[in-house]
C-alpha positions as CSV (number, residue, x, y, z in Angstrom):
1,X,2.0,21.6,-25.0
2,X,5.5,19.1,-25.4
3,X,4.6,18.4,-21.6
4,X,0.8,17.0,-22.4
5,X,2.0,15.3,-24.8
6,X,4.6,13.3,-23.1
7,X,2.2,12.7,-20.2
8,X,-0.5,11.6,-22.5
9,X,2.2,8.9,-24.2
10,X,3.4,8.1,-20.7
11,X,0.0,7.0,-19.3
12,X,-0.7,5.5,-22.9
13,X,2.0,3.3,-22.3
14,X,1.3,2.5,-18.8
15,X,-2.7,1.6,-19.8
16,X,-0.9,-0.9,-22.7
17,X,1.8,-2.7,-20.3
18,X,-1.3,-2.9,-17.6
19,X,-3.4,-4.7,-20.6
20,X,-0.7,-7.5,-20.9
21,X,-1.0,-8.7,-17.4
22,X,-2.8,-10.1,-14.4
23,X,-2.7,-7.6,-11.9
24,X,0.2,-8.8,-9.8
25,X,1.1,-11.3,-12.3
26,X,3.4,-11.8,-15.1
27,X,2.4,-11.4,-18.5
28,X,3.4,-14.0,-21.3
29,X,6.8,-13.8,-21.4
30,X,7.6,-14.2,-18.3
31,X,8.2,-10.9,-16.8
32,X,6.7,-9.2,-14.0
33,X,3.9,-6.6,-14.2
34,X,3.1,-3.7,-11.8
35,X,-0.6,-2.1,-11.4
36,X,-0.2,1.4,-12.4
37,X,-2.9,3.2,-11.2
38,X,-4.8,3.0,-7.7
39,X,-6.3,-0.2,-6.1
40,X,-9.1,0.2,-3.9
41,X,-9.0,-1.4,-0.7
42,X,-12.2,-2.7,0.8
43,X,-12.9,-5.4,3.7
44,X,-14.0,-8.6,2.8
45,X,-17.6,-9.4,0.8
46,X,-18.3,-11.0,4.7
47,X,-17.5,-7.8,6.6
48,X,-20.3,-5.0,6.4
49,X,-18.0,-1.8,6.4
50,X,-18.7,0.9,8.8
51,X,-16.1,3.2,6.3
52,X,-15.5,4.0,2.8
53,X,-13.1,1.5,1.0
54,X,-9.2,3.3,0.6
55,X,-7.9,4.6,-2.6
56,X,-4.4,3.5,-2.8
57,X,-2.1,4.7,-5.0
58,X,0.5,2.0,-6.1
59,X,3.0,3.7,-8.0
60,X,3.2,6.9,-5.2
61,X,5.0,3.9,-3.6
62,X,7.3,2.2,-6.2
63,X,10.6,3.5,-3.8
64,X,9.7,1.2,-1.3
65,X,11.0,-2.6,-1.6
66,X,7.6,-4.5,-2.5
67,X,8.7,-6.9,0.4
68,X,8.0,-3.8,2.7
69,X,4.1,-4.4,2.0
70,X,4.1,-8.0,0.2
71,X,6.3,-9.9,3.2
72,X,5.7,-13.1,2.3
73,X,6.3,-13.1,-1.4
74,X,9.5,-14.8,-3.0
75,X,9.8,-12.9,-5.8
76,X,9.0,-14.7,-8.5
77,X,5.6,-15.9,-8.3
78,X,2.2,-14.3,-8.5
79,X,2.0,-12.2,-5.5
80,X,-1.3,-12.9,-3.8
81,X,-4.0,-10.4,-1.8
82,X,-3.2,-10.2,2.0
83,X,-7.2,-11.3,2.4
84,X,-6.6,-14.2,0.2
85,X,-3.0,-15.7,0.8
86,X,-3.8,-17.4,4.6
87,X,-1.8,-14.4,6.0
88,X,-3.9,-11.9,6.8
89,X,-7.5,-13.0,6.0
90,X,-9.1,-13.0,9.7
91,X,-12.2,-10.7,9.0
92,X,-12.9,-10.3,12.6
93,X,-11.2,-8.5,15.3
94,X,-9.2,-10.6,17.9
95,X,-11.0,-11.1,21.2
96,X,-8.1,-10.1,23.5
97,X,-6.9,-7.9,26.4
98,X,-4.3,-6.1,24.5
99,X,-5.1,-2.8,23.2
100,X,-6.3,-2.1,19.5
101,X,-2.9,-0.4,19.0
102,X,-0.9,-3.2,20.1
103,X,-0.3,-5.2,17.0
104,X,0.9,-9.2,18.2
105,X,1.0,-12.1,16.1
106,X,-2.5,-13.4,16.5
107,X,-4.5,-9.8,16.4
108,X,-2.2,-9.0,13.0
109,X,-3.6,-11.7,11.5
110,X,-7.0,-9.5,11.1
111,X,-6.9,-7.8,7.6
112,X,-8.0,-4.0,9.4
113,X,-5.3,-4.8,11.8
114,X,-2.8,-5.7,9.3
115,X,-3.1,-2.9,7.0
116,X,-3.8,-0.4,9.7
117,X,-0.5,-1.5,11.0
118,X,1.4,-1.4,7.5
119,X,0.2,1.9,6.4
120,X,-0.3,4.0,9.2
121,X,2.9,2.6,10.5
122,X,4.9,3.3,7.6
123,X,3.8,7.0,7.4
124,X,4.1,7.8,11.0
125,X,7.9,6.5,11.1
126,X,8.3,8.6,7.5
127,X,7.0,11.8,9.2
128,X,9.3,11.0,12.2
129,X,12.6,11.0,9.6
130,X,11.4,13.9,8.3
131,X,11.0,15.6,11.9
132,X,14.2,14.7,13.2
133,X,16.2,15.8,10.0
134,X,14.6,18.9,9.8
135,X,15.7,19.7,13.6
136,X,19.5,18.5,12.4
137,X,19.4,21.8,9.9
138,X,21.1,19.7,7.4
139,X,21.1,20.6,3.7
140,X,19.5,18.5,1.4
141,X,19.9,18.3,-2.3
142,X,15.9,17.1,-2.6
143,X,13.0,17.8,-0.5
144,X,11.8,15.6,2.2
145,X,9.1,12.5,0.9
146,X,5.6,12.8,1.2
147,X,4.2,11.2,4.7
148,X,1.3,10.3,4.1
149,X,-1.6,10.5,5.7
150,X,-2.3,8.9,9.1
151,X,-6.1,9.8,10.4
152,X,-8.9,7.9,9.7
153,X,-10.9,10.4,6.8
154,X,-7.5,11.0,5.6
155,X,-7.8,7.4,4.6
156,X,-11.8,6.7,4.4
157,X,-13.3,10.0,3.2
158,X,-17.0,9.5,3.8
């Protein structure tokens, strides 16, 4: 019962600091403010989607630097969508010779691209870590993190 109740206060208090903010703003005094709960991303309003938007759960990923995901932010100001900021806001595929897989500087610049590369990316090199330090035997004080998933429906259920 102790353990519902301290949940219950817990997200309480993370609906109430999420109230005083812009989503990746600050509220007014000054201080920073981190969405809580999952943002959903979707294409742009231009793109017709051929797959449902992803859920993403923001605070399964509060150990990673924010600069991991948000490269271009400063650190103080109000960090901006990657659609939105000029960085990665093409809505159409590159038309190129390399292969989809092979991320450059021009075919990154398309939003699927961009986050295909980020996420995917990330969770592929996490379940490589885990691999390789589960074939050194080693000991560990804490169980490995979490992967992530990595296939398309993992990502876009229906």
């Amino acid at each position: 019962m102790q353990v519902k109740r301290l949940g219950f206060l817990c997200v309480m208090l993370a609906v109430m600091v999420g109230m005083t903010c812009d989503v990746f703003g600050q509220d007014s005094e000054g201080e920073m403010c981190v969405p809580m709960g999952v943002i959903t991303i979707k294409p742009p309003p231009e793109v017709t989607s051929q797959k449902s938007p992803v859920d993403f759960p923001h605070s399964r990923h509060f150990a990673t630097d924010c600069k991991t995901c948000h490269h271009t932010w400063k650190g103080e100001e109000k960090i901006q969508g990657c659609q939105t900021s000029g960085c990665h806001d093409q809505a159409s595929a590159p038309k190129t010779t390399e292969s989809y897989l092979s991320y450059s500087d021009v075919s990154i610049k398309y939003y699927k691209y961009a986050y295909h590369e980020a996420c995917i990316g990330c969770h592929k090199e996490i379940r490589a870590k885990n691999l390789q330090t589960a074939k050194s035997y080693q000991v560990l004080g804490e169980a490995l993190p979490a992967a992530g998933p990595s296939g398309c429906i993992e990502c876009h259920p229906k």
